[in-house]
DRENKOL-352371 format. One line per 10 residues: their letters; for each residue y negated, z, x negated of N, C-alpha, C, CB. Coordinates in steps of 0.1 Angstrom, whole numbers, plus 5000, padded with zeros to 4 digits. Atoms other than C-alpha are relative to their C-alpha. Glycine has a CB too. Example, Ala and Ser with C-alpha at 12.3 -4.5 7.8 and 13.67 -1.06 7.14 Angstrom:
AS> 5012,5000,4991,5045,5078,4877,4988,5000,4991,5000,5012,5010 ~ 5011,5000,5009,5011,5071,4863,4989,5008,5008,4995,4986,4996
//
This chain:
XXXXXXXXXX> 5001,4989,5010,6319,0562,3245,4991,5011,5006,4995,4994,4987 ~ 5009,4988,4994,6305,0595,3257,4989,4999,4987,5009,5017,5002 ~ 5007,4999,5006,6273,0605,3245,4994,5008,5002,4997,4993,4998 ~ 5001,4984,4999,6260,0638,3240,4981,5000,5007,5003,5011,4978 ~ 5012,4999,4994,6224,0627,3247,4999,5001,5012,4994,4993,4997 ~ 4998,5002,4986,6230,0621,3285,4999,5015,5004,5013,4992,5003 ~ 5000,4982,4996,6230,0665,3288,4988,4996,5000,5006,5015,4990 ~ 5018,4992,4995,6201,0678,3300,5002,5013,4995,4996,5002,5021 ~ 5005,4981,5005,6190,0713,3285,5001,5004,5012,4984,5005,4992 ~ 5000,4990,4993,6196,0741,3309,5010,4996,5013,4986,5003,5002
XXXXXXXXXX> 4992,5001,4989,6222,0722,3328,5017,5005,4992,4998,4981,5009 ~ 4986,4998,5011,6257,0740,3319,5011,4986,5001,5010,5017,5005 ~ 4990,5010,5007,6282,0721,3302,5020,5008,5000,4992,4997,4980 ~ 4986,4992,5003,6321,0731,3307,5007,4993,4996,5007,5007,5009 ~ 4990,5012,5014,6347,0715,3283,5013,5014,5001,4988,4998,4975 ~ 4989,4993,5002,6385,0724,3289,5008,4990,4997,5004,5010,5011 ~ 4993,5006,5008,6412,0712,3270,5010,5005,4996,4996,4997,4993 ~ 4985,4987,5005,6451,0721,3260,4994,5001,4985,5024,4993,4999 ~ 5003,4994,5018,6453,0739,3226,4998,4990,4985,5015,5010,4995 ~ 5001,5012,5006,6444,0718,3196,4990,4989,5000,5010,4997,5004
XXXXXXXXXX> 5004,5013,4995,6424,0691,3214,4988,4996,4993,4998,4999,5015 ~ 5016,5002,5008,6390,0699,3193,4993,5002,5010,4996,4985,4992 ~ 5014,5001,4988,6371,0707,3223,4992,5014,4991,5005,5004,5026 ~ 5008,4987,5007,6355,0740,3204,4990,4994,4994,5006,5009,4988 ~ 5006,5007,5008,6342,0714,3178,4989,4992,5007,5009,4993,4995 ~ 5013,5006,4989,6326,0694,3207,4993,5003,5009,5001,4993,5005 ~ 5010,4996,4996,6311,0723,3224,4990,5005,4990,5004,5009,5009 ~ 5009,5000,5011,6295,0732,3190,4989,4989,4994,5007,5004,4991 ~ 5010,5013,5002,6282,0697,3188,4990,4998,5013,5009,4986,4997 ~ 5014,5004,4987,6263,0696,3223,4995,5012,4998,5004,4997,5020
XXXXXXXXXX> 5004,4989,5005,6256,0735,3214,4988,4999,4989,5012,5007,4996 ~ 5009,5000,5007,6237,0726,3189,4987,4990,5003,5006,4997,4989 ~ 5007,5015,4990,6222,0691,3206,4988,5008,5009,5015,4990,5015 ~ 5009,4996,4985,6209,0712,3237,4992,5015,4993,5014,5006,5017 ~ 5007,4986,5006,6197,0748,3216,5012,5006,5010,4978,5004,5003 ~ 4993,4989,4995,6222,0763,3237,5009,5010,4993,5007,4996,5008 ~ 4990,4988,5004,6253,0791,3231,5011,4996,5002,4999,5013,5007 ~ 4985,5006,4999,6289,0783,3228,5002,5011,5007,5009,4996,4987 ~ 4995,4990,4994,6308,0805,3258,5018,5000,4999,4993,5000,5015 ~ 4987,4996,5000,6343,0816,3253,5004,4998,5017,5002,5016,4994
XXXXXXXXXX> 4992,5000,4988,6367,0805,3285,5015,4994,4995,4992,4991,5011 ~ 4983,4998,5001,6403,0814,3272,5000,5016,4995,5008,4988,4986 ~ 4997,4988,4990,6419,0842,3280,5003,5011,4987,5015,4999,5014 ~ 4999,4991,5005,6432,0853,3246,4994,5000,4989,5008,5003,5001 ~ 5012,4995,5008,6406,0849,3223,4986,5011,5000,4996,4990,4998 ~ 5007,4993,5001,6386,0877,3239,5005,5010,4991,4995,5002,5010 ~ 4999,4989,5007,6407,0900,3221,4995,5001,4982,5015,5002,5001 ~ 5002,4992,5009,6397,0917,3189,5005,4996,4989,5004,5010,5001 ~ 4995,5000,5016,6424,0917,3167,5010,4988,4997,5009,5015,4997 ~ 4994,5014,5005,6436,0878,3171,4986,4987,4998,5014,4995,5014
XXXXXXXXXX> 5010,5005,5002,6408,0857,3155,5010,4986,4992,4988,5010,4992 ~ 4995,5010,5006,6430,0832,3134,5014,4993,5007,5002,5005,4987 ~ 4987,5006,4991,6458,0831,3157,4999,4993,5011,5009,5009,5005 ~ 5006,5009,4987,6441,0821,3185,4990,4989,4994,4992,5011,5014 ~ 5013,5009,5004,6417,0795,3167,4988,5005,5006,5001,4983,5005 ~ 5020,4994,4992,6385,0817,3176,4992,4994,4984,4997,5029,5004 ~ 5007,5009,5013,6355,0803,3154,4999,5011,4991,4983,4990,5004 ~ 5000,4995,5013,6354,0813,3120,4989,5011,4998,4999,4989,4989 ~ 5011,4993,5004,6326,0839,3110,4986,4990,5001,5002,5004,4985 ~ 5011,5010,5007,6306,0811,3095,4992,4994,5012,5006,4988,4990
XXXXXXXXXX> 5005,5006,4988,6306,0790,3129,4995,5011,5007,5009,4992,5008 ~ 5007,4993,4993,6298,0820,3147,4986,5004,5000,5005,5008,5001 ~ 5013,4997,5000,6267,0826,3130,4996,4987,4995,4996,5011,4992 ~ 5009,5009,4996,6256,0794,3127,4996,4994,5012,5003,4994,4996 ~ 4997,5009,4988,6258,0787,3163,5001,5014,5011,5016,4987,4997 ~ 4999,4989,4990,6248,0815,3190,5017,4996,5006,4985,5000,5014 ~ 4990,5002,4998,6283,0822,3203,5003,5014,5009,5007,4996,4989 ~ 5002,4995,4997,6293,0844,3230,5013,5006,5009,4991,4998,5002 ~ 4987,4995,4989,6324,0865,3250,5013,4998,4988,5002,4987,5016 ~ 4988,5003,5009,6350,0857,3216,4998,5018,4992,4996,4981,4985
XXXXXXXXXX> 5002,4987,5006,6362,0889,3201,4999,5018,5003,4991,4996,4998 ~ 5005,4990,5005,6349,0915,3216,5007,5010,5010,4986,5000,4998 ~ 4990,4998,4990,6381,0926,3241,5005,5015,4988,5013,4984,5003 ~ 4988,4997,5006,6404,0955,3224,5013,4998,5004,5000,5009,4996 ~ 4992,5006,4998,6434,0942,3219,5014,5014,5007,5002,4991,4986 ~ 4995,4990,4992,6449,0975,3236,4999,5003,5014,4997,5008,4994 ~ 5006,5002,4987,6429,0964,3269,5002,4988,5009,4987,5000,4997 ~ 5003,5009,4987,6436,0947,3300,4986,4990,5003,5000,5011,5012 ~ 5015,5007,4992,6412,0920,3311,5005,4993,5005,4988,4994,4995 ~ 4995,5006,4992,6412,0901,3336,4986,4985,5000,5003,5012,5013
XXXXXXXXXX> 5012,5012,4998,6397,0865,3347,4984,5006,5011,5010,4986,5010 ~ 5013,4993,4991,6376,0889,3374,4990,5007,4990,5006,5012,5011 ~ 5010,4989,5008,6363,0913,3342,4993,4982,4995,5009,5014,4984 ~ 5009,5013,5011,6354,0873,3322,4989,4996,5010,5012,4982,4996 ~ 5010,5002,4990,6336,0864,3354,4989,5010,5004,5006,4997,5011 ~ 5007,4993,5000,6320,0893,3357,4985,5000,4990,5007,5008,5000 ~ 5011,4999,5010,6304,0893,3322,4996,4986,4996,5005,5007,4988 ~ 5006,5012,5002,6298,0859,3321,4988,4999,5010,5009,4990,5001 ~ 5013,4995,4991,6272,0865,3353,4990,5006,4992,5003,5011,5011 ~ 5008,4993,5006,6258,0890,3336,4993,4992,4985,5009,5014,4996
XXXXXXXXXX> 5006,5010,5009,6253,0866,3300,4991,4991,5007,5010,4992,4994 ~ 5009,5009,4995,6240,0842,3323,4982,5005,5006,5009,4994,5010 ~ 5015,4988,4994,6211,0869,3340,4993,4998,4985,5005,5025,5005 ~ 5003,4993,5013,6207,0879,3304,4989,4990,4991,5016,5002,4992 ~ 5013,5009,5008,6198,0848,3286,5000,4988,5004,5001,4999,4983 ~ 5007,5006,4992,6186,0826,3311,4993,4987,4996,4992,5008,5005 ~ 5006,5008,5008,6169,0801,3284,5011,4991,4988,4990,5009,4993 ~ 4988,5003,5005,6201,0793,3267,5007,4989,5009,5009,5012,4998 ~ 4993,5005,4998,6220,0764,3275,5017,5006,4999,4995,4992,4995 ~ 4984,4995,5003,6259,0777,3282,5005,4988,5001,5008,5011,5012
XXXXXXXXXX> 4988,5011,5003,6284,0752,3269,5009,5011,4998,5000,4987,4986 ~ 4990,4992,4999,6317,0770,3282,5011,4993,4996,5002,5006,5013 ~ 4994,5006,5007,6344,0759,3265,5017,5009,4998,4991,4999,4987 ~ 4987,4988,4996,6383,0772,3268,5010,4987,5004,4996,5014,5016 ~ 4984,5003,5000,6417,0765,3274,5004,5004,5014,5009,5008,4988 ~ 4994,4993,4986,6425,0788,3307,4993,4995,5011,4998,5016,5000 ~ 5006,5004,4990,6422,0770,3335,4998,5006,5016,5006,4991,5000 ~ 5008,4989,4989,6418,0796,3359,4991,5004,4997,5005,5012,5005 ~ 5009,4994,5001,6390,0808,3344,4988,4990,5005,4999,5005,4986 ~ 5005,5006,4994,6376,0776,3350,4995,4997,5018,5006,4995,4994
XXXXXXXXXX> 5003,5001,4988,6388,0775,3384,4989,5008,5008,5010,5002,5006 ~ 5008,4987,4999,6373,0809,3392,4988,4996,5000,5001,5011,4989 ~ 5017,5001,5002,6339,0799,3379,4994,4986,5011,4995,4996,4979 ~ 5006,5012,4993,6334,0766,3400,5004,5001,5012,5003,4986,4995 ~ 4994,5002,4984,6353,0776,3430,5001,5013,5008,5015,4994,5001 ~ 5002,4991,4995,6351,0810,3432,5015,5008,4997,4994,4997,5014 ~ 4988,4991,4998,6375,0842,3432,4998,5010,5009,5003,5006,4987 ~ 4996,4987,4987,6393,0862,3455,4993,5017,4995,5023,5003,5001 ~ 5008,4989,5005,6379,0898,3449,5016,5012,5008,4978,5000,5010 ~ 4984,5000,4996,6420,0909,3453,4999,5018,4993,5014,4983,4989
XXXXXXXXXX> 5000,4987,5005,6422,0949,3449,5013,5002,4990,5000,5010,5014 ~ 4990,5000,5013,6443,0962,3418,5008,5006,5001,4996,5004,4989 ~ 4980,4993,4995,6479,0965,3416,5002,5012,4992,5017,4988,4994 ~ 4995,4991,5006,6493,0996,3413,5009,5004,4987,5002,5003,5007 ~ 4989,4997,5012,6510,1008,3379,5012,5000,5008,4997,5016,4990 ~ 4983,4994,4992,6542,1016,3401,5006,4987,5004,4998,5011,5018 ~ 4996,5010,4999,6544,0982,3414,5001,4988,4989,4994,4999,5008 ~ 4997,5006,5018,6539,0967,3379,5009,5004,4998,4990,5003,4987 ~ 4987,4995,5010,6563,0989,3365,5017,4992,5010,5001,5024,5002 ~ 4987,5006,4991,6591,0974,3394,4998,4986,5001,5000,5005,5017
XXXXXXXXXX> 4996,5014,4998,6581,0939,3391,5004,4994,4982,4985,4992,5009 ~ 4993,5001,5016,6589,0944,3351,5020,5004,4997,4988,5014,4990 ~ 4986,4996,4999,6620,0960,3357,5007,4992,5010,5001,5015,5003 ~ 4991,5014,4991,6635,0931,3384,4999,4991,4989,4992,4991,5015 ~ 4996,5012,5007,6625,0906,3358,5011,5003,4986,4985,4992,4994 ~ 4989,4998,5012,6645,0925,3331,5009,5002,5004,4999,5010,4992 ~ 4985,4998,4995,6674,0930,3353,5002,4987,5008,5002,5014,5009 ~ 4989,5014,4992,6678,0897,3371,4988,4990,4994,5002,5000,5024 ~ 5008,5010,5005,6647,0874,3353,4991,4998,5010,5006,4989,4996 ~ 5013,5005,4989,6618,0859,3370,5001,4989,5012,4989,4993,4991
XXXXXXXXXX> 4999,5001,4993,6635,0843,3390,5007,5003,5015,5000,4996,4996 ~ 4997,4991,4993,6644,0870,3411,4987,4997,5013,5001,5015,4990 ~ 5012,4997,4994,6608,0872,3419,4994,4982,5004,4991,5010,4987 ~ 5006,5019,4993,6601,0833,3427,5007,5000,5011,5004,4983,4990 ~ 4991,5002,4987,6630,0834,3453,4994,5007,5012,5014,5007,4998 ~ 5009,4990,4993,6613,0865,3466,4987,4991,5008,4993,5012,4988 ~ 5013,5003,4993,6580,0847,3470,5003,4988,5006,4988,4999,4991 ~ 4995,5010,4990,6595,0818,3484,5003,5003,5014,5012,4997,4996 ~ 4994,4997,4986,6609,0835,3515,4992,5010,5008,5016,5006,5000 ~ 5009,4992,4991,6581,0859,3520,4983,4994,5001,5000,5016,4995
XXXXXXXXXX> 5010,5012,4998,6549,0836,3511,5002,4986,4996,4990,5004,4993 ~ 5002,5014,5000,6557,0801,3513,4986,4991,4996,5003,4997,5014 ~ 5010,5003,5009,6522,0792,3506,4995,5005,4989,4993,4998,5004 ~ 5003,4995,5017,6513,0812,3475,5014,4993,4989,5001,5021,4999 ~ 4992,5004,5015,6544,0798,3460,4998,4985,5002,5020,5006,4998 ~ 5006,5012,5000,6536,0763,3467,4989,4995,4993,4998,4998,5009 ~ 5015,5000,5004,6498,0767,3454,5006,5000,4982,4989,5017,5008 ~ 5002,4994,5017,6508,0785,3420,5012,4989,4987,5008,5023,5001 ~ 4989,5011,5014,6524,0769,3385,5012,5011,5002,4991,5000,4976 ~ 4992,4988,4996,6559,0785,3395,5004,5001,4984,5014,4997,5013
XXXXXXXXXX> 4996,4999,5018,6569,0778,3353,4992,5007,4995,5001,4987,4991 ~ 5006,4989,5011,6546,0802,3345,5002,5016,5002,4982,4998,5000 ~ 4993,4987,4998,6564,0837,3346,4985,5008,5008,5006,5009,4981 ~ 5010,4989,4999,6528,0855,3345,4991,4996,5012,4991,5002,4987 ~ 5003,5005,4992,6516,0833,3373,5006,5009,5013,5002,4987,4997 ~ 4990,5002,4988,6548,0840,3396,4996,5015,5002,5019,4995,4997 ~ 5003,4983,4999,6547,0880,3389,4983,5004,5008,5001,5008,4980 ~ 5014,4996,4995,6510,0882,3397,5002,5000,5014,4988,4990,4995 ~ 5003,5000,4985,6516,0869,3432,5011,5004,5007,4996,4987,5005 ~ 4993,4989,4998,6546,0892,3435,4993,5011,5005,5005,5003,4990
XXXXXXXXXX> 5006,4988,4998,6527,0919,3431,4987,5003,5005,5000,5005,4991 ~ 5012,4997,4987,6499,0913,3451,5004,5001,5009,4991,4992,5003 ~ 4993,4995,4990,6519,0905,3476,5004,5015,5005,5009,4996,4997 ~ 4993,4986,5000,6538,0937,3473,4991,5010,5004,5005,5004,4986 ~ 5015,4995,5000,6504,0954,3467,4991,5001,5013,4992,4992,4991 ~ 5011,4996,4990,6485,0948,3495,5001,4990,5016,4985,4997,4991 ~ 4996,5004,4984,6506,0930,3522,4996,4983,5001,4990,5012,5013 ~ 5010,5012,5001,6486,0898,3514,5003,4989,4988,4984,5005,4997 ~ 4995,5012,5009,6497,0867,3499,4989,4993,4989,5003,4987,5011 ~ 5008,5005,5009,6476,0852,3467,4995,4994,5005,5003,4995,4991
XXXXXXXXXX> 5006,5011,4996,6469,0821,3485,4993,5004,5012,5008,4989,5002 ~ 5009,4996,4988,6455,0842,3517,4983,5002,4990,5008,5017,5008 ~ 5011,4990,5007,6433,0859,3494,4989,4989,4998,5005,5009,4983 ~ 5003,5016,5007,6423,0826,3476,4992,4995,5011,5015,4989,4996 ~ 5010,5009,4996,6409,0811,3505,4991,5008,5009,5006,4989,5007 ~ 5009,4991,5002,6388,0841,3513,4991,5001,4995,5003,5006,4995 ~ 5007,5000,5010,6370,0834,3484,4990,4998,5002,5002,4995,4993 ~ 5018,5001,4999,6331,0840,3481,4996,4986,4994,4992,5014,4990 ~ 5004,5014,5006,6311,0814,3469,4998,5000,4984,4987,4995,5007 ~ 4998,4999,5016,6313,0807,3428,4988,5000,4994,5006,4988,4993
XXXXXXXXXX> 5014,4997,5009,6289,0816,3401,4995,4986,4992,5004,5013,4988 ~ 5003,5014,5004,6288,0777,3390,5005,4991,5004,5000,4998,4989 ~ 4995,5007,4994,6295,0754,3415,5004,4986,4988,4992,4999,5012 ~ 5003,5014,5006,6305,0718,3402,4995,4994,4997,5001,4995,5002 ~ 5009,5007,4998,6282,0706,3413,4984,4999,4993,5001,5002,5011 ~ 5011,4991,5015,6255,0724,3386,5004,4998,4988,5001,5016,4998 ~ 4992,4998,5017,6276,0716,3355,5002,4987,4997,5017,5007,5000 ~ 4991,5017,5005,6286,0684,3333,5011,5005,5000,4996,4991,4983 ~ 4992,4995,5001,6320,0689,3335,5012,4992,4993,5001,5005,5010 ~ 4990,5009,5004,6347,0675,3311,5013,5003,4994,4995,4995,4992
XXXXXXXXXX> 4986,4997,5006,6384,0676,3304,5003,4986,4985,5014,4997,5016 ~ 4994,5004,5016,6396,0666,3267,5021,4991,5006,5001,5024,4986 ~ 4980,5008,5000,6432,0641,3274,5000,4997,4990,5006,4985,5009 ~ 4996,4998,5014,6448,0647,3250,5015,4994,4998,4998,5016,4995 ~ 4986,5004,4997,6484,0625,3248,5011,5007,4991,5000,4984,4998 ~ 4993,4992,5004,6514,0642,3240,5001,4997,4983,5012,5000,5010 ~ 4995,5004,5008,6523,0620,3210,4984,4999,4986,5009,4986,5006 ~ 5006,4997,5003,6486,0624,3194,4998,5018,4996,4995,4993,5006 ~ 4997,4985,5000,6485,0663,3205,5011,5007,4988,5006,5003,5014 ~ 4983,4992,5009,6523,0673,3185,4993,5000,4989,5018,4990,4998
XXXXXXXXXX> 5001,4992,5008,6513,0670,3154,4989,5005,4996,5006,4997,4993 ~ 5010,4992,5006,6480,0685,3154,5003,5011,5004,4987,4997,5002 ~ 4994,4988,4994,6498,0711,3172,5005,5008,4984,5015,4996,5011 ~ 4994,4999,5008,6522,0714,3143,4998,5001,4985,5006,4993,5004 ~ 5012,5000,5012,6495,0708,3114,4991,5017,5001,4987,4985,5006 ~ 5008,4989,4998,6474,0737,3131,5007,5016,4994,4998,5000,5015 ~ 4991,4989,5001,6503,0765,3130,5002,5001,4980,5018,4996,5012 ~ 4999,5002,5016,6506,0759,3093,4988,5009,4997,5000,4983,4994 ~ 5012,4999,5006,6472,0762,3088,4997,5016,5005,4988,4987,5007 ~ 5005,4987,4996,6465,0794,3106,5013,5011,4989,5000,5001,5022
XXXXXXXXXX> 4991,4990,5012,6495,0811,3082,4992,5001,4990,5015,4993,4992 ~ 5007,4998,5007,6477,0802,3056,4988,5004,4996,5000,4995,4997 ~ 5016,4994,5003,6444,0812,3064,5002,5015,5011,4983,4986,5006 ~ 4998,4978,4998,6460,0852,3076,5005,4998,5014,4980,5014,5001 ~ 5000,4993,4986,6472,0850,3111,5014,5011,4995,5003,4987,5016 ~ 4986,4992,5004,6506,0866,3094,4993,5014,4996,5010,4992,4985 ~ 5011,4988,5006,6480,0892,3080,4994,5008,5014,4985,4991,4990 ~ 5007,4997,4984,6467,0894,3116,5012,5009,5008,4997,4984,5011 ~ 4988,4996,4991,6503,0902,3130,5004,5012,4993,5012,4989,5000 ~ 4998,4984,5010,6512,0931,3102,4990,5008,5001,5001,4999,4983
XXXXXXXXXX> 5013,4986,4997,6477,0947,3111,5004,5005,5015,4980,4993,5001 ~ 4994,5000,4982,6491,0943,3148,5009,5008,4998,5005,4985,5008 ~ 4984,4993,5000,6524,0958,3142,5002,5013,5007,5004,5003,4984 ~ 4997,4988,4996,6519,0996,3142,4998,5000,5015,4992,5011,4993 ~ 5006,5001,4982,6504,0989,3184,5005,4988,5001,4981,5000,5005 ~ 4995,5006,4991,6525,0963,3193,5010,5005,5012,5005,4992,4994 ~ 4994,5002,4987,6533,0959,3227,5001,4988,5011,4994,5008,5005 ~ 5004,5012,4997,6545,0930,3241,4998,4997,5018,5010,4991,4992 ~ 5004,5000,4987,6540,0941,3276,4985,4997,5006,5003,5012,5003 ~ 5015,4999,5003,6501,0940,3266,4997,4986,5005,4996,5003,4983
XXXXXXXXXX> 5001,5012,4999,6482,0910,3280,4997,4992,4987,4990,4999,5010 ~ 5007,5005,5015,6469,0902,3242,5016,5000,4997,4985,5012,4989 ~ 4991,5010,5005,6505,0897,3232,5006,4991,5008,5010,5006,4994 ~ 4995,5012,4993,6508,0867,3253,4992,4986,4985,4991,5000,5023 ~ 5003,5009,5003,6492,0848,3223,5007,4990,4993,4994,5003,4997 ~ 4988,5006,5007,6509,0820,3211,5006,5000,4987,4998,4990,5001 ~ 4999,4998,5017,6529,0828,3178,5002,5014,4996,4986,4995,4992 ~ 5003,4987,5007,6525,0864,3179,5013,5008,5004,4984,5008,5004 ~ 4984,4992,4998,6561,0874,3196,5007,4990,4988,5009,4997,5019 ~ 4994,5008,5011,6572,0847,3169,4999,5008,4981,4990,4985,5001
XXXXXXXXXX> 5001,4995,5015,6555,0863,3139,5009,5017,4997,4980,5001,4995 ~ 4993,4986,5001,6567,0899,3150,5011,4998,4999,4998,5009,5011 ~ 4984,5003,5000,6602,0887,3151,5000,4996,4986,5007,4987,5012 ~ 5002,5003,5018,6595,0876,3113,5002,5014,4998,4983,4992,4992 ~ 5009,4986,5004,6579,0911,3106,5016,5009,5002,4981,5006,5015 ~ 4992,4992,5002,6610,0927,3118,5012,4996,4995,5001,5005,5009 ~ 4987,5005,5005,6636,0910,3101,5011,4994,5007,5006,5008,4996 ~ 4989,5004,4987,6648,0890,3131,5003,4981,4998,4990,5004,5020 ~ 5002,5014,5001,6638,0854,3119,4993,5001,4989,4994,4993,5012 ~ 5003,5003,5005,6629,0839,3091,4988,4992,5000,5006,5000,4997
XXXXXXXXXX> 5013,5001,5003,6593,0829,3078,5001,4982,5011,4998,5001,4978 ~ 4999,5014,4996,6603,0791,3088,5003,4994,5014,5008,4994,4992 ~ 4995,5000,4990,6618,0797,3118,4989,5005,5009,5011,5006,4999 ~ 5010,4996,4992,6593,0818,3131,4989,4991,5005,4995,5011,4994 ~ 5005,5006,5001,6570,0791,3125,4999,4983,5010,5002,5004,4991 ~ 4986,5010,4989,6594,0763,3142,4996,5003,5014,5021,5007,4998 ~ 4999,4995,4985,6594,0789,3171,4989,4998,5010,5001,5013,5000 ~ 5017,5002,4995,6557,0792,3176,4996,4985,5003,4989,5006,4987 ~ 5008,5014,4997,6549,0754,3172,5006,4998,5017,5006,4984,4986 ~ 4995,5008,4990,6576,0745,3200,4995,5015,5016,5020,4995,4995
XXXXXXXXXX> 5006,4990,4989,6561,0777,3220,4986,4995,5003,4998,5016,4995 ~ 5010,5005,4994,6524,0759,3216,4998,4991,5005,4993,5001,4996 ~ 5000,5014,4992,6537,0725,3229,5004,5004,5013,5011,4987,4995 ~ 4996,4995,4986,6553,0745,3258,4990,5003,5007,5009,5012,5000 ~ 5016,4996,4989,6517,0757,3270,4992,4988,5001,4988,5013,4993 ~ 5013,5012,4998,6495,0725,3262,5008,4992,5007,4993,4991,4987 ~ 4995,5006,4988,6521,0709,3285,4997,5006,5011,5011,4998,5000 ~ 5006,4996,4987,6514,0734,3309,4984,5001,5005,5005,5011,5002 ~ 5018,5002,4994,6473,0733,3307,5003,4985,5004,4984,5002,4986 ~ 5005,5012,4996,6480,0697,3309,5001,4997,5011,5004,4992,4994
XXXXXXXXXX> 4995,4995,4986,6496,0703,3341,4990,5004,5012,5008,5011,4998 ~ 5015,4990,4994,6466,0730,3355,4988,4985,4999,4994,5019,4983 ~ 5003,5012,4994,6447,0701,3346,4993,4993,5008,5005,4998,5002 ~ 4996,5011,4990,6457,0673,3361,5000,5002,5017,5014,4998,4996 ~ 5001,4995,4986,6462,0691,3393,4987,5009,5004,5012,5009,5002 ~ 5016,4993,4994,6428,0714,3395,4988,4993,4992,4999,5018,4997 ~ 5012,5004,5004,6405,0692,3378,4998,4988,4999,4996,5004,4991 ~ 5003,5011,4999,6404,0659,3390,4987,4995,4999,5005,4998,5009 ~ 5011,5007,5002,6372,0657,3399,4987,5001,4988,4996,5002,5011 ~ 5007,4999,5011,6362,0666,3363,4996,4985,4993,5009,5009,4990
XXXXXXXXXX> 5002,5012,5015,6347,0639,3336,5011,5001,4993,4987,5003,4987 ~ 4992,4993,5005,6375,0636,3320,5000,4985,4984,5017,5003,5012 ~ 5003,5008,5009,6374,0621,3279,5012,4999,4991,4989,5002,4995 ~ 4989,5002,5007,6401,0607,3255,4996,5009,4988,5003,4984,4996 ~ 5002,4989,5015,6405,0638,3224,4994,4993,4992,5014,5005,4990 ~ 5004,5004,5015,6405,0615,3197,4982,4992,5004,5014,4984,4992 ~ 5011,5005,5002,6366,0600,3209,4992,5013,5002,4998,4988,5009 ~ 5010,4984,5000,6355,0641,3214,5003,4999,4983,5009,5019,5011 ~ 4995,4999,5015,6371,0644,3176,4987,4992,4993,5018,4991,4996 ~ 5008,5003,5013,6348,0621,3162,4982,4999,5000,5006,4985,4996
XX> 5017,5001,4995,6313,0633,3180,4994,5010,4984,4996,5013,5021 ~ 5003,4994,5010,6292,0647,3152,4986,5006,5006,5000,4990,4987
//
């Protein structure tokens, strides 16, 4: 049985987990244990204007409980895992006396922070705009074939089932002559090695996971994410990185009369089992040498 006393103050704590798993709950319980700050590490709860859709903490928990990087994105803005790393350095300069318990879902953000990131120059709008227009005219796997026959190792490295994965190392490619995985091992040295951190993954089994999956999506209707999506509406764009969140091409398809209330709902659940299979994936494969703890014994830390 884990046990929260075993932290040390001032040594960081990182906790990643697919969607669902309660790890928020059990960085707010060593958060509170150590005097530290709860740190946002998922990708789309920095935005703004999705607080109930993405399970970002409630008001209440936020001010009970220093909390830091949730929120404060607009949801009309690009970011990237290089801008999260950036300002997470900077939090860390900042308040130096704080215990960070980082806590998230996106496992590149993770990687990034313990292993470091390429410092990969930014793709041009022109080449974005052409790797959006191949996937709308022949799909994304236009662009996997592609990277198959011109970097063999970047497409080996990357999750090829993740569209936004494949395109990225398209268009670096494209961009700057240089394969993802060149770049990648390039990489400076990380702003929190491993080897500095408690580090723990939440296993979470599929047949436990579903229906708190499926419990959750409910729950967030009822407490406004549909309210969230109709404020969203007039500025949707689902080309936007902030509408990659889960539920929110679902609820817009409600909003416009394309699907019904139940359906949309349906859609979204089997859209958030489709990703906590794939963190479970990210994972499994980049975080072996994490602590890794059964959900249901994080669930019942108090």
């Amino acid at each position: 049985m884990f046990d929260p006393a075993t932290l040390t103050p001032g040594t960081p704590v990182l906790i990643a987990g697919p969607t669902a798993s309660g790890k928020s709950a059990m960085a707010a319980v060593i958060a509170r244990r150590l005097g530290g700050m709860v740190v946002n590490a998922d990708a789309l709860q920095v935005y703004d204007c999705w607080r109930v859709l993405t399970a970002r903490p409630t008001p209440a928990e936020e001010s009970a409980l220093p909390h830091r990087l949730y929120g404060h994105v607009s949801c009309d803005t690009a970011y990237s895992v290089g801008d999260w790393l950036r300002e997470l350095g900077t939090l860390l300069d900042r308040e130096p006396d704080r215990t960070p318990v980082i806590v998230g879902g996106t496992g590149l953000y993770f990687t990034a922070l313990t292993e470091g990131l390429a410092e990969i120059p930014p793709v041009p709008a022109e080449i974005r705009a052409r790797a959006e227009a191949r996937i709308a005219a022949a799909g994304i796997a236009s662009l996997r074939a592609e990277l198959a026959t011109r970097d063999p190792a970047t497409h080996d490295r990357i999750d090829r089932q993740n569209p936004v994965r494949v395109q990225r190392a398209w268009e670096v490619l494209e961009a700057t002559g240089r394969g993802l995985a060149a770049w990648q091992d390039g990489t400076g040295p990380p702003l929190l090695p491993l080897s500095r951190c408690r580090a723990f993954v939440l296993d979470a089994p599929k047949d436990w996971l579903t229906p708190r999956i499926a419990a959750r999506f409910g729950q967030m209707i009822a407490g406004g994410a549909l309210e969230e999506a109709r404020a969203r509406r007039p500025r949707w764009d689902p080309a936007q990185p902030s509408a990659r969140a889960i539920g929110a091409p679902e609820l817009m398809a409600y909003l416009d009369g394309e699907m019904r209330l139940e359906e949309a709902e349906a859609a979204a659940v089997v859209a958030t089992r489709q990703y906590a299979k794939r963190q479970r994936s990210w994972f499994r494969a980049k975080m072996k040498d994490w602590t890794w703890l059964p959900a249901q014994e994080a669930a019942a830390l108090r």
